[in-house]
C-alpha positions as CSV (number, residue, x, y, z in Angstrom):
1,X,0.0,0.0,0.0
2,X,1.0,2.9,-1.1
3,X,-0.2,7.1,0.1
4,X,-1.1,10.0,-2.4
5,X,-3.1,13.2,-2.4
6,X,-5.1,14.4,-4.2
7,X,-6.6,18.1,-4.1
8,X,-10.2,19.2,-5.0
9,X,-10.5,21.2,-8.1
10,X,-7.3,20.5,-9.1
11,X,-6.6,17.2,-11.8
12,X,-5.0,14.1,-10.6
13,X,-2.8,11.9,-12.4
14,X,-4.8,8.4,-13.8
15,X,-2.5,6.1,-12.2
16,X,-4.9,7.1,-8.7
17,X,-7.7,5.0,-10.6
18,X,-8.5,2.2,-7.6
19,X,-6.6,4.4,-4.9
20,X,-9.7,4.5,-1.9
21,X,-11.0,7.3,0.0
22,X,-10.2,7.6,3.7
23,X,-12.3,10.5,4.7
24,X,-15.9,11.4,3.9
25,X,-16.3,14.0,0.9
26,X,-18.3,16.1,-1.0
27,X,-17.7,16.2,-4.9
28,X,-20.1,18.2,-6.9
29,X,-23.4,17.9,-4.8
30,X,-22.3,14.1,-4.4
31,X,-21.6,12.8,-0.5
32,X,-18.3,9.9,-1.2
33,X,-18.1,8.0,2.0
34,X,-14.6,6.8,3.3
35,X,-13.4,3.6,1.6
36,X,-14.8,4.6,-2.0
37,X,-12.7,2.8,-4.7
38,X,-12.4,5.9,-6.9
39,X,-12.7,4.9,-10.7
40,X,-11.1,7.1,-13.9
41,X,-14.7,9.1,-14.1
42,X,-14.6,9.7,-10.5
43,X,-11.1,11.3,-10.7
44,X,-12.6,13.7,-13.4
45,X,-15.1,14.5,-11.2
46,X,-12.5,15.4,-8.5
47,X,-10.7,17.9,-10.7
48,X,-14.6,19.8,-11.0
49,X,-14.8,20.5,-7.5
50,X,-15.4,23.1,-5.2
51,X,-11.5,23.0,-3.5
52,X,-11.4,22.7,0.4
53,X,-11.8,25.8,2.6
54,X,-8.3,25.5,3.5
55,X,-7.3,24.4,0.1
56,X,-5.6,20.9,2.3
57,X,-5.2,17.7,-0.3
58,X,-7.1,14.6,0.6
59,X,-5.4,11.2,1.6
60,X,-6.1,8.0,-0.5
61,X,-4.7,4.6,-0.3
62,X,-2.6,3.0,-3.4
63,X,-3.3,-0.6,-3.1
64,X,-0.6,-2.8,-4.3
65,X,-0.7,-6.5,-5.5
66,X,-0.8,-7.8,-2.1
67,X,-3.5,-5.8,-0.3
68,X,-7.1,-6.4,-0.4
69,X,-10.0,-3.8,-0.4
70,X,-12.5,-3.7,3.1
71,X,-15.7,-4.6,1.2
72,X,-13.4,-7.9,-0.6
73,X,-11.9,-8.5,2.4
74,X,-15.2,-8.7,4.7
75,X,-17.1,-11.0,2.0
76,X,-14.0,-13.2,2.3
77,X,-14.4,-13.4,6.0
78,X,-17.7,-13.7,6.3
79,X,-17.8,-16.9,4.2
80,X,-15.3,-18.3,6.2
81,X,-16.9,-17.6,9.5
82,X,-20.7,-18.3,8.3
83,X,-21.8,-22.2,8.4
84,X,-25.3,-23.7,7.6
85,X,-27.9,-21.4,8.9
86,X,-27.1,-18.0,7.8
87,X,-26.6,-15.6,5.2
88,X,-24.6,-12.6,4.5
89,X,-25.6,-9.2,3.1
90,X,-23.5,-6.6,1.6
91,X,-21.0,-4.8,3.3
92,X,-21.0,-1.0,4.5
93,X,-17.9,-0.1,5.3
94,X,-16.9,-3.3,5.5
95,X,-19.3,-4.1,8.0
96,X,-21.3,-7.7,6.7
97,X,-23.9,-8.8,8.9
98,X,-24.6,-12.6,9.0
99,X,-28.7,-13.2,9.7
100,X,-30.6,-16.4,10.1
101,X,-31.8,-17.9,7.3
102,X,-33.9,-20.8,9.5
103,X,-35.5,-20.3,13.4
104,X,-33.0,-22.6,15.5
105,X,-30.6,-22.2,18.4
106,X,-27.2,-20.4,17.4
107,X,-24.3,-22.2,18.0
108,X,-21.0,-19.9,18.3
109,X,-17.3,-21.4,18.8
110,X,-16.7,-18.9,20.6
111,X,-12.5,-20.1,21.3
112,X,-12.6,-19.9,17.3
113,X,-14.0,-16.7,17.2
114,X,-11.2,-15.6,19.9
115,X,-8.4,-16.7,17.7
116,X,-9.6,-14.9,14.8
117,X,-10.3,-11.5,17.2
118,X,-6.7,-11.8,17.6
119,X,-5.1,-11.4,14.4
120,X,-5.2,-7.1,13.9
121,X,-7.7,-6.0,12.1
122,X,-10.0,-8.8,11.8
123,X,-13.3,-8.3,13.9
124,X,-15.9,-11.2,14.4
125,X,-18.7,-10.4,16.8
126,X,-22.1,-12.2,17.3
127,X,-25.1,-12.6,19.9
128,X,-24.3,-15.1,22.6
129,X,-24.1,-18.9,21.7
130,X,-27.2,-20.8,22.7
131,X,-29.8,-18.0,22.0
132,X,-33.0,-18.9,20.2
133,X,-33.3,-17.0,16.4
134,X,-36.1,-16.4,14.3
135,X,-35.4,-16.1,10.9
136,X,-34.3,-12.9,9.5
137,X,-32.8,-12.7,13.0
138,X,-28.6,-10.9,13.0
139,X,-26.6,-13.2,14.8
140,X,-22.8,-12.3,14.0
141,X,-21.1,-9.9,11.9
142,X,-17.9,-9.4,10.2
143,X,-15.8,-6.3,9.5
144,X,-12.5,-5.4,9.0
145,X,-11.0,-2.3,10.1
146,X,-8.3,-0.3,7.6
147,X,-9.7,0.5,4.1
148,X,-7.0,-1.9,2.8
149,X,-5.6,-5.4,4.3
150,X,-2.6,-7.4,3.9
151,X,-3.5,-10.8,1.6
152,X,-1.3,-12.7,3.9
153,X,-3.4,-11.6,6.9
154,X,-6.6,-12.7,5.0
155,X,-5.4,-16.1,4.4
156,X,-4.3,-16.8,7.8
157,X,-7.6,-15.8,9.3
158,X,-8.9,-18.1,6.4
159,X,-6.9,-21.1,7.4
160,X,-7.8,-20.8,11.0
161,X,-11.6,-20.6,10.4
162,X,-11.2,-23.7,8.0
163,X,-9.6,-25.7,10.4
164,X,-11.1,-25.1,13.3
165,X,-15.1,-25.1,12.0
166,X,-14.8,-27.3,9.2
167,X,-18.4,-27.4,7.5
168,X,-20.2,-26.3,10.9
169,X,-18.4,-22.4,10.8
170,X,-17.6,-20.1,13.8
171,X,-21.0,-19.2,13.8
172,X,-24.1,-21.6,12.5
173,X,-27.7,-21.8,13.6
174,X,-29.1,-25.6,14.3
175,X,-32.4,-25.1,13.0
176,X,-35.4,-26.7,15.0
177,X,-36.1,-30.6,13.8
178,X,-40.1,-31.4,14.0
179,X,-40.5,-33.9,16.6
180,X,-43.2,-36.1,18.5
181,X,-43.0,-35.0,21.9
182,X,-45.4,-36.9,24.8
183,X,-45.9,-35.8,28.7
184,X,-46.3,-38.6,31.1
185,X,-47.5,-36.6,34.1
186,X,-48.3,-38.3,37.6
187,X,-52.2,-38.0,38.8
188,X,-51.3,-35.5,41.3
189,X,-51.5,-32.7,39.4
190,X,-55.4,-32.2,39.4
191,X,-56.9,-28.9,38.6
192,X,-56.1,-25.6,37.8
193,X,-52.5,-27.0,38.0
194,X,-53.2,-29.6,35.5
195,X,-54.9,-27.0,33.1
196,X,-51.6,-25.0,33.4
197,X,-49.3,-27.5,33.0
198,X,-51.2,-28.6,29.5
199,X,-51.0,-24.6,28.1
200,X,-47.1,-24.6,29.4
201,X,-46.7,-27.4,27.7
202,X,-48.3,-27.1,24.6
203,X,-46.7,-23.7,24.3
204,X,-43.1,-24.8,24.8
205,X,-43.7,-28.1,22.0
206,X,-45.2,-26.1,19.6
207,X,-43.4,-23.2,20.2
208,X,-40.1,-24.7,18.8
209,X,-42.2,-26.1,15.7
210,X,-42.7,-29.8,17.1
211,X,-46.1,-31.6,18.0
212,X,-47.4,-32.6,21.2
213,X,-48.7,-36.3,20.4
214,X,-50.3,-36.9,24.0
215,X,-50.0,-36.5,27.5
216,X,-50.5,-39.5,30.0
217,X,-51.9,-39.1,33.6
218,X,-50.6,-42.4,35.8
219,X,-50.6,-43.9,39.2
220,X,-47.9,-42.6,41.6
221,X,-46.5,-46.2,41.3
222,X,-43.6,-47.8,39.4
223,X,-45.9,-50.8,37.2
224,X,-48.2,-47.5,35.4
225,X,-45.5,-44.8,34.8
226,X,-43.1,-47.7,33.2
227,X,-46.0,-48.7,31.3
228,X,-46.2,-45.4,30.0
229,X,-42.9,-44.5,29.6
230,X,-42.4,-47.6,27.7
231,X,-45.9,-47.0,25.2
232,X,-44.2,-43.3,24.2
233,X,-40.4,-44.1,24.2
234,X,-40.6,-47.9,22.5
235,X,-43.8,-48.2,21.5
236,X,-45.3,-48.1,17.8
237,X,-47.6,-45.9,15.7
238,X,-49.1,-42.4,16.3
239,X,-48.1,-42.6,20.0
240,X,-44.3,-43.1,19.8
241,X,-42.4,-39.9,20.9
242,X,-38.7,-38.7,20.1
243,X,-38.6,-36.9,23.6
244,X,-40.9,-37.3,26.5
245,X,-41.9,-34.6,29.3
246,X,-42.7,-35.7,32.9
247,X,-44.3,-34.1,35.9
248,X,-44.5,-34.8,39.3
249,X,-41.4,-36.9,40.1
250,X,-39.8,-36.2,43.5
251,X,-36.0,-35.4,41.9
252,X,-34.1,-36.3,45.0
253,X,-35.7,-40.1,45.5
254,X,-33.8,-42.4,44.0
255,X,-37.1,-44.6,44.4
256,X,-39.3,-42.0,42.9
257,X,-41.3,-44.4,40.0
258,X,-40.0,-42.2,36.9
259,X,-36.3,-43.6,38.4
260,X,-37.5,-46.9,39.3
261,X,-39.1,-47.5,35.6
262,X,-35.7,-45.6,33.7
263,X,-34.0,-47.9,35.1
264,X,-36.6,-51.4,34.9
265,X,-36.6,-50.1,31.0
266,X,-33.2,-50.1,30.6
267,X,-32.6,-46.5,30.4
268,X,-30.5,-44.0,32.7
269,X,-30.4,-40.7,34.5
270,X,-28.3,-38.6,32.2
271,X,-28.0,-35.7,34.7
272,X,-29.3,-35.2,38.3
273,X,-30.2,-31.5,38.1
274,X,-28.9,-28.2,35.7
275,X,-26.8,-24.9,36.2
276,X,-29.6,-23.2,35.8
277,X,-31.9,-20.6,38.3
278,X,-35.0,-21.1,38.2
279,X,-35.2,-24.8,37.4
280,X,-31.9,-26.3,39.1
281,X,-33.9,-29.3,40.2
282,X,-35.1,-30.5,36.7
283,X,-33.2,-34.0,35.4
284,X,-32.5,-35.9,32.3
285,X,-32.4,-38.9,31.4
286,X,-32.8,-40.9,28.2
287,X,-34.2,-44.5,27.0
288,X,-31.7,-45.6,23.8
289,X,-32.4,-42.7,21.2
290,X,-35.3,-40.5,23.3
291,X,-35.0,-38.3,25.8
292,X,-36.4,-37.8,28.6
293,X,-36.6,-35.0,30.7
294,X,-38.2,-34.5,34.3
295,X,-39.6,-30.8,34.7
296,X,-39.4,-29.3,38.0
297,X,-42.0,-27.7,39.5
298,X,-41.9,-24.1,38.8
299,X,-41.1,-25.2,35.2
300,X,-44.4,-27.3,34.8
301,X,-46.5,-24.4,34.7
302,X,-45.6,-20.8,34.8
303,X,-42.1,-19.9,35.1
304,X,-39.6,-19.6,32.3
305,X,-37.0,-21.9,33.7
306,X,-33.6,-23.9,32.7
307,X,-36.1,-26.3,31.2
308,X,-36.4,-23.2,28.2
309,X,-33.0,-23.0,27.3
310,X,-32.7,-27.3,27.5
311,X,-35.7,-28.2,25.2
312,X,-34.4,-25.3,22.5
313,X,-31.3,-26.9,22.5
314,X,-32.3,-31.0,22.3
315,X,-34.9,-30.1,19.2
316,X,-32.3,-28.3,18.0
317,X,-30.3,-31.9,17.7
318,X,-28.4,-31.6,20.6
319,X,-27.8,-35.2,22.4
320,X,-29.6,-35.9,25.6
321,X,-25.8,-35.3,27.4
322,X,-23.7,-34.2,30.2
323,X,-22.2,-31.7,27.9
324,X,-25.5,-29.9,26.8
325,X,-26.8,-30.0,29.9
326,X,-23.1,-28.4,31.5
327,X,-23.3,-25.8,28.6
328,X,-26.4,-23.8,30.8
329,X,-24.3,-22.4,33.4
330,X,-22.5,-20.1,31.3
331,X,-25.6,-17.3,31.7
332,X,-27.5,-19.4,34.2
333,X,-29.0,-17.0,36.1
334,X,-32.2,-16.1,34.7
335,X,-33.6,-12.9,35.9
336,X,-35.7,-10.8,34.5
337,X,-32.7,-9.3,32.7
338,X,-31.6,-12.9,31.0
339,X,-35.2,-12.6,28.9
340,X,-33.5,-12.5,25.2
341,X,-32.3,-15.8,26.0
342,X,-35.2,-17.6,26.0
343,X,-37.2,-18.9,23.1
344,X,-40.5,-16.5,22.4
345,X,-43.1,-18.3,23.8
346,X,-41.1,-17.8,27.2
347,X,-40.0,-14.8,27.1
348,X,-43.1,-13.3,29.1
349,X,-43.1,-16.0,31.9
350,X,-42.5,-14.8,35.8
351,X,-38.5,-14.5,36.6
352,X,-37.1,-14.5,39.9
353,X,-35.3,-11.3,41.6
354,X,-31.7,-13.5,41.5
């Protein structure tokens, strides 16, 4: 890269054609923002303007074979930071935003993203990872700071998004996959409570674009809920679910029936409990390929709880694992403040003070 000046009102010399802007300007009646590529007829325009108060020349940039423009340099970046899930607009002033093409959870590699923060002047920034998108939804953009960057700094910012995102990007949004989920709910809840915990329900299934298929009311006992559990997680037809809800269960008795029937089924308790306030107390488990997750309380009918940012995630194609479920800490303290975390539906549910 090289500098020059050039004056308004006066004629400068053709070899400026491609030499960019780095100041806003006015050229007859015409408003040039910083980082304009100015082309042959543009430099003719130059030499017909109104001159400077103070008559000062104007600094471009001369690029050279090695240097890349902002706006060339930003699309270059943002298709190596982008993976399935989002799209990139045009840039202004280098600036590319990255939106959501699909309604999913976003997933950021946020180490990834570090990496390439550190390498002057690339800039990656996005919305948290886990949040729940719409589509049309900005979840990351791109930009890169000078007017003109080194080719050799492009390239290693390209090599280190390849390598470390492969097909899934820095950023990507997991798009919501219908599923069949079922509730099997102990006959406890009577009521109001059991009206509620239907709406919550049916709000937070249909909510992420899956279907409810049915919700079972059993026994307090071992024998019914593993009869149920079995009908929705092995069972055939219209009735089988992917993931299965249940209400009711006492999480700290390792003889509660929903424990007793995991286990007579030949399933397991995934996790005793989340990183998560409200809804610490919820667990997962799983029986082979279906989750199965065990609501607390407050998360059964009004509350937005760590139950919100768990069932976004799994229908999302997360696996029913230690690692998703460790993943809610990070932000786990959901206040009233912690809203734009949660997936619509939720986002109007009580919160507690802390």
């Amino acid at each position: 890269m090289k500098v020059a000046r050039i004056t308004l009102g006066a004629e400068a010399p053709g070899s400026l054609a491609g030499a960019v802007l780095t100041r806003d300007i006015e050229v007859v009646g015409e408003r040039w923002t910083k980082g304009r590529r100015l082309s042959s007829a543009d430099l003719a325009r130059v030499a017909r303007a109104v001159p400077l108060v103070d008559g000062r020349p104007i600094t471009v940039l001369v690029p050279e074979a090695a240097d890349v423009h902002e706006d060339d340099a930003a699309r270059r970046l943002a298709a190596a930071v982008a993976g399935p899930g989002l799209v990139a607009g045009e840039p202004a002033q280098s600036r590319i935003d990255l939106r959501a093409t699909t309604s999913g959870v976003v997933r950021v590699r946020a180490g990834l993203a570090d990496r390439l923060n550190a390498i002057d002047p690339i800039e990656v920034f996005t919305i948290l990872d886990g949040r729940v998108v719409e589509v049309g939804a900005l979840v990351a953009s791109v930009k890169v700071a000078p007017h003109l960057v080194p080719e050799e700094t492009l390239l290693r910012a390209e090599v280190i998004a390849a390598r470390g995102g492969g097909r899934s990007g820095v950023v990507s949004v997991a798009p919501f996959r219908p599923r069949r989920v079922a509730a099997v709910v102990k006959e406890s809840i009577r009521g109001i409570a059991r009206d509620r915990f239907e709406s919550s329900v049916r709000a937070k299934v249909e909510g992420l674009g899956s279907r409810l298929v049915g919700i079972d009311y059993v026994e307090d006992a071992a024998t019914p809920v593993e009869a149920a559990l079995a009908a929705r997680a092995r069972g055939r037809g219209a009735g089988r679910a992917d993931l299965v809800l249940t209400a009711g269960s006492s999480s700290t008795d390792p003889e509660d029936p929903f424990f007793i029937a995991l286990a007579t089924l030949g399933g397991r308790i995934v996790r005793h409990g989340a990183p998560s306030h409200p809804g610490s107390m919820l667990w997962l488990g799983r029986i082979g390929a279906v989750a199965v997750i065990g609501l607390p309380s407050c998360g059964a009918y009004s509350k937005a709880t760590a139950v919100d940012l768990l069932l976004p995630r799994l229908l999302a194609g997360e696996p029913a694992s230690l690692r998703t479920v460790a993943r809610l800490g990070h932000g786990g303290i959901l206040t009233r403040d912690q809203r734009f975390r949660f997936p619509a539906y939720a986002r109007d549910l009580d919160a507690p003070e802390g």
